[in-house]
Structure formats: structure tokens, C-alpha cells
C-alpha positions as CSV (number, residue, x, y, z in Angstrom):
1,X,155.3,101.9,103.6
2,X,152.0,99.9,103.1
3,X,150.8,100.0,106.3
4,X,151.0,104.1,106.2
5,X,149.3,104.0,103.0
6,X,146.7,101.6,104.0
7,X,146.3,104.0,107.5
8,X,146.0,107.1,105.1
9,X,143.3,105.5,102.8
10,X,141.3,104.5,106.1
11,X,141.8,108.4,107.5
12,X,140.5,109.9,104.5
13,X,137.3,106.5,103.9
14,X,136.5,107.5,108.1
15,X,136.2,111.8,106.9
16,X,134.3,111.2,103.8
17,X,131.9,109.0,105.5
18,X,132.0,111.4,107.9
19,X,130.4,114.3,105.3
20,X,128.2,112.0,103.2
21,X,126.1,110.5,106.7
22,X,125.9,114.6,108.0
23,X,124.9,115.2,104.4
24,X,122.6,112.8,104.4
25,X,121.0,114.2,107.5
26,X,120.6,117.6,106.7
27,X,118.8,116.1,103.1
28,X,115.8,115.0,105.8
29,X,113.0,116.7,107.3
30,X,113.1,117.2,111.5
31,X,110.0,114.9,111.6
32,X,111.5,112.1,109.1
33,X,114.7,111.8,111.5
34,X,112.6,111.9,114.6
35,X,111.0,108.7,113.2
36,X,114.2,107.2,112.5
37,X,115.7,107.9,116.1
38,X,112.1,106.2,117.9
39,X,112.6,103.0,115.5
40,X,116.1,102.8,116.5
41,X,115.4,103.5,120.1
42,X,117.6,106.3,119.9
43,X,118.2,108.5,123.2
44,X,117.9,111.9,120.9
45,X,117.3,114.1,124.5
46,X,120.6,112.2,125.9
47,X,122.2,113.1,123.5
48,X,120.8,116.5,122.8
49,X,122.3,117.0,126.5
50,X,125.8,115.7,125.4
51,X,126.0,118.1,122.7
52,X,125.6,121.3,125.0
53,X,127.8,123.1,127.4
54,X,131.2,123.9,127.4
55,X,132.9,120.1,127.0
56,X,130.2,118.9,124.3
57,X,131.6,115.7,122.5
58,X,130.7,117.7,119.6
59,X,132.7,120.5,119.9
60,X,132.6,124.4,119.8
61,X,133.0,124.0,115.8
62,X,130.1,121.5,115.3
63,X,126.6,124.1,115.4
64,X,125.1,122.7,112.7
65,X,124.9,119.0,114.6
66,X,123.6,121.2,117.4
67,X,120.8,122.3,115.2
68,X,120.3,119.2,114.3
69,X,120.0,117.6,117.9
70,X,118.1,120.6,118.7
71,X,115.5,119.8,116.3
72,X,114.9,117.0,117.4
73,X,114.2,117.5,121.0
74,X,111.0,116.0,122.3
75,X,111.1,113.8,119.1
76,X,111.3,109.9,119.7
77,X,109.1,109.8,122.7
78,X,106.2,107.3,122.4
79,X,103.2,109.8,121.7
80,X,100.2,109.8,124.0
81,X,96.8,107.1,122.7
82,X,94.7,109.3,120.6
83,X,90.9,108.0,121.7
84,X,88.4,108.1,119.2
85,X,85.0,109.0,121.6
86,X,81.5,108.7,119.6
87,X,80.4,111.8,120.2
88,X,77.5,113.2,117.5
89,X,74.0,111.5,116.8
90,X,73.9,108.8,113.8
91,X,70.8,110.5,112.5
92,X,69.6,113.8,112.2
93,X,66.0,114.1,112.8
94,X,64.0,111.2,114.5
95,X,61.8,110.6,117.0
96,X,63.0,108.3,120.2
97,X,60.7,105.2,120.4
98,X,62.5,103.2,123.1
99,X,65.6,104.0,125.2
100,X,68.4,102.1,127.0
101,X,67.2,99.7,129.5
102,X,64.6,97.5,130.6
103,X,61.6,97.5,128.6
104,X,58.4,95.3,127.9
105,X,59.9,93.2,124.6
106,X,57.8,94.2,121.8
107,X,57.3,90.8,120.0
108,X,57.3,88.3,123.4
109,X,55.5,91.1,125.7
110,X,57.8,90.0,128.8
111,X,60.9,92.1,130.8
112,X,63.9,91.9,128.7
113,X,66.6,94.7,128.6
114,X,67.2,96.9,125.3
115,X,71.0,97.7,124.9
116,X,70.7,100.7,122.4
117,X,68.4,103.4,121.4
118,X,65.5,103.0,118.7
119,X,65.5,106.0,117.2
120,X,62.0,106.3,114.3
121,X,61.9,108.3,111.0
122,X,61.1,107.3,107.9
123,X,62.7,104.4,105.6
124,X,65.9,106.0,103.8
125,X,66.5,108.6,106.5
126,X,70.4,108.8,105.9
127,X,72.2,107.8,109.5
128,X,75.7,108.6,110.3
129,X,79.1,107.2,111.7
130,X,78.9,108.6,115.1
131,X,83.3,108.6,115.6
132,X,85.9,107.9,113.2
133,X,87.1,104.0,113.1
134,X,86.9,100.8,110.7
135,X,83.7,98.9,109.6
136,X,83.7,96.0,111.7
137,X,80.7,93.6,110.2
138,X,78.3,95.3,107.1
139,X,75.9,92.7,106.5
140,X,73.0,91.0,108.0
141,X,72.1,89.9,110.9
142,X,69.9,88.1,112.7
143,X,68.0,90.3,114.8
144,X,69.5,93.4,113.7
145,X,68.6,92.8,110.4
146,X,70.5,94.6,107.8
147,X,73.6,95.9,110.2
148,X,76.7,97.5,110.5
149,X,79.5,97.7,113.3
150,X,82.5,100.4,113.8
151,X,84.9,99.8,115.7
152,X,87.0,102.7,117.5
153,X,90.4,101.7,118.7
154,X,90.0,101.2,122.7
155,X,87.4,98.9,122.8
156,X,84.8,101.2,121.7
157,X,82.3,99.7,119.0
158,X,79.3,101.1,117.8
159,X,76.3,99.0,116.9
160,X,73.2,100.5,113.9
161,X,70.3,97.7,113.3
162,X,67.2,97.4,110.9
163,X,69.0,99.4,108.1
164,X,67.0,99.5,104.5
165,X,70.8,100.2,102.6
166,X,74.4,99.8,103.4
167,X,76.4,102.2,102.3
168,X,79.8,100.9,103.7
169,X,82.1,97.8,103.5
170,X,83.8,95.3,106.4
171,X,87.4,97.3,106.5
172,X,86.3,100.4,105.3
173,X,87.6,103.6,107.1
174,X,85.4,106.4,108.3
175,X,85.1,109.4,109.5
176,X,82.7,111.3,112.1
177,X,80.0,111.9,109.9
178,X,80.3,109.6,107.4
179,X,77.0,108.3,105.3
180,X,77.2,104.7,106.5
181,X,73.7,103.6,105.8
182,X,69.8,104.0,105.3
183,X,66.9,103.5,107.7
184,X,64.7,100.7,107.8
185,X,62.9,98.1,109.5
186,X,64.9,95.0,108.2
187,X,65.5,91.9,110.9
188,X,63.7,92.4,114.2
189,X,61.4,95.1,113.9
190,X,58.0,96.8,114.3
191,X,58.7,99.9,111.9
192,X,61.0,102.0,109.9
193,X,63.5,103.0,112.8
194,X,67.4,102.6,113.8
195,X,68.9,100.5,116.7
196,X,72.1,102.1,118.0
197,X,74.4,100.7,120.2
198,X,77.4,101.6,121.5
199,X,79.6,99.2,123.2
200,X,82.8,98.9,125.5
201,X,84.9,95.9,125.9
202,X,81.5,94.2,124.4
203,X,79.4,95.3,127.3
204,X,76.9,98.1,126.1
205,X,76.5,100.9,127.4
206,X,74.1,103.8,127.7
207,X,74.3,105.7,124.5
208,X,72.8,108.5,125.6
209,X,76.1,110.4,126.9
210,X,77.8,110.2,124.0
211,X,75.3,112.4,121.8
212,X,73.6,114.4,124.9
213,X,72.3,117.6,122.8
214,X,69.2,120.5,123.0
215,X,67.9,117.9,120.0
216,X,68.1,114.6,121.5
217,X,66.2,116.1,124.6
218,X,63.3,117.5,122.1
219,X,63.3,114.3,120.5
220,X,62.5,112.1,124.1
221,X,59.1,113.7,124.6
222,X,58.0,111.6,121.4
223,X,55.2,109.6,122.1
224,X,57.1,105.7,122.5
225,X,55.4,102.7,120.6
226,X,55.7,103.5,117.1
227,X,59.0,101.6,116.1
228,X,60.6,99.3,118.4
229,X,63.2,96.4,118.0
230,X,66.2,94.8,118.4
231,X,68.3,91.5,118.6
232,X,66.0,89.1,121.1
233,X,68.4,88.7,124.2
């Protein structure tokens, strides 16, 4: 007599569980469940596939968990690296005083190479975060003088020197277009004017491809000279 009483209770405990866990599940968004299933490593497509056809373990009776599994199809698959590409120029207006390269070094007068782009204008000229990403360093630095570094996921940093004002922290998060900073001629510098670097895997690189523009183009036939600078190598 017990032991049919104690198999009843466990019956009806297994049914009610049952209803509360589908309840539960209907209760949550598609994209909420979809998390759940990728942190649990669930195989939601396996068993997506198990629940259709003729001899589903679900059963002809069961659509709603069909509609549930069907929801979630695609979901808990490792989503594709979103890269974050500086792609826009960090100021506005300027005039380009010295490009990427070897150049003759403007305070020792001998061959040295230049890893960014000094770009003139006058002190206060607002300059912009070129990609979204986190402040890296905001502070100064010797050479680049009042500085700033954002770094983009990937490997991708990019460097702006000789700044008159900050205007971000270390850890902050930005946006393409973000204020970041003000131009100056802080640290290493013949004039108000902003070094911009953009790195990968801490090698630099030419900036120039990442803000190619009708502008930038205009803004190479500037006489070179004015406002040079940058870290001494």
C-alpha cells in the first residue's frame, strides 16, 4: 500500500514539474532561451531535428514545444567576431604637415621614420575617435605629449599626440565620433597640430587607408613644414 502511494505521489511530482519547466519556458523571450541553450552547450538544431517528422520524441500532441524548438533554430551558435575598423578622420578640417614614413626628423635634422600622420589646425580644434573601442592610456606622454590611445578589439589601437585637452578617461567607452580631445602642440612638437597613429598587433601602420576621402586628398596639397612632431624613435 505505501509503495503505491509513494509511486502515485512521484507520478503526479514528475507531471507537475512537467507544466511548471514548459511554463517557465513560454514566460521567456526566443532570445533569452537561445542564451540559455549556448551557456549550457545545448544542441537546440539536434534537437529541433528530433522534434519533427512523423516519430518525433515529442509527439503529434506536443506543437507548442515545436514552436518552441522552432524558435530557436540558428540560436546557440557561436556568432561571427564583429571588427571594429577605424574608418573616419579624427579631425575635421586640417592641413597635412607630414605623412607616414620616412622623413628628415624635425628637431635632430637626420632620416628617422614617422609612424602616423601630423595633421595642422589651430590649438582647440576638437579631434575625434576614429572607431568605437575603450580608452587605453589618457595622459601624458613623453614625446606625444598630452595623449590618448583606443583600443579596438583585434589588435587595432589608435594612437592621437600633442593634444592641448583630454576629454576622455583610461576605460572609457567610445563611439565613432566621439569628442576625445583638443588640439595642441604639447610634448614633442613644432606647432599646434595632431599625431595620429594607428596600430596593429603594435606595429603601425599607414593611416592613410583607413580615412581615404575627397577631403583628405584636398588636404595633402598643403604646403609641409608648418607643424611637425612626434615620439623621437
Amino acid at each position: 500500500m505505501t509503495d503505491s502511494v509513494v509511486g502515485l505521489f512521484q507520478s503526479v511530482v514528475k507531471k507537475v514539474t512537467t507544466v511548471a519547466i514548459f511554463g517557465s519556458a513560454m514566460i521567456f523571450s526566443s532570445t533569452a532561451m537561445a542564451a540559455a541553450a549556448d551557456d549550457a552547450g545545448l544542441p537546440v538544431d539536434a534537437l529541433k531535428n528530433a522534434a519533427s517528422g512523423p516519430d518525433n520524441i515529442l509527439g503529434e500532441a506536443d506543437p507548442a514545444f515545436r514552436l518552441l524548438f522552432n524558435s530557436w533554430s540558428g540560436q546557440g551558435k557561436a556568432a561571427p567576431v564583429k571588427l571594429t575598423i577605424p574608418s573616419r578622420k579624427p579631425v575635421e578640417n586640417f592641413k597635412l604637415t607630414s605623412s607616414y614614413g620616412f622623413r628628415s626628423d624635425p628637431f635632430q635634422g637626420r632620416r628617422a621614420r614617422h609612424k602616423g600622420l601630423d595633421m595642422a589646425g589651430p590649438i582647440g580644434t576638437p579631434i575625434y575617435a576614429t572607431a568605437d573601442g575603450i580608452v587605453g592610456r589618457s595622459q601624458w606622454v613623453n614625446g606625444y605629449g598630452n595623449y590618448i590611445e583606443i583600443n579596438h578589439g583585434n589588435e587595432i589601437q589608435t594612437r592621437y599626440g600633442h593634444m592641448s585637452r583630454l576629454n576622455v578617461a583610461a576605460n572609457t567607452r567610445v563611439k565613432s565620433g566621439d569628442l576625445i580631445g583638443f588640439m595642441g602642440s604639447t610634448g614633442r612638437s613644432t606647432g599646434s597640430h595632431l599625431h595620429y597613429e594607428v596600430r596593429i598587433a603594435g606595429e603601425a601602420v599607414n593611416p592613410i587607408p583607413f580615412m581615404q576621402s575627397g577631403d583628405f586628398l584636398l588636404a595633402q596639397k598643403a604646403t609641409p613644414g608648418a607643424a611637425l612632431g612626434g615620439p623621437a624613435e
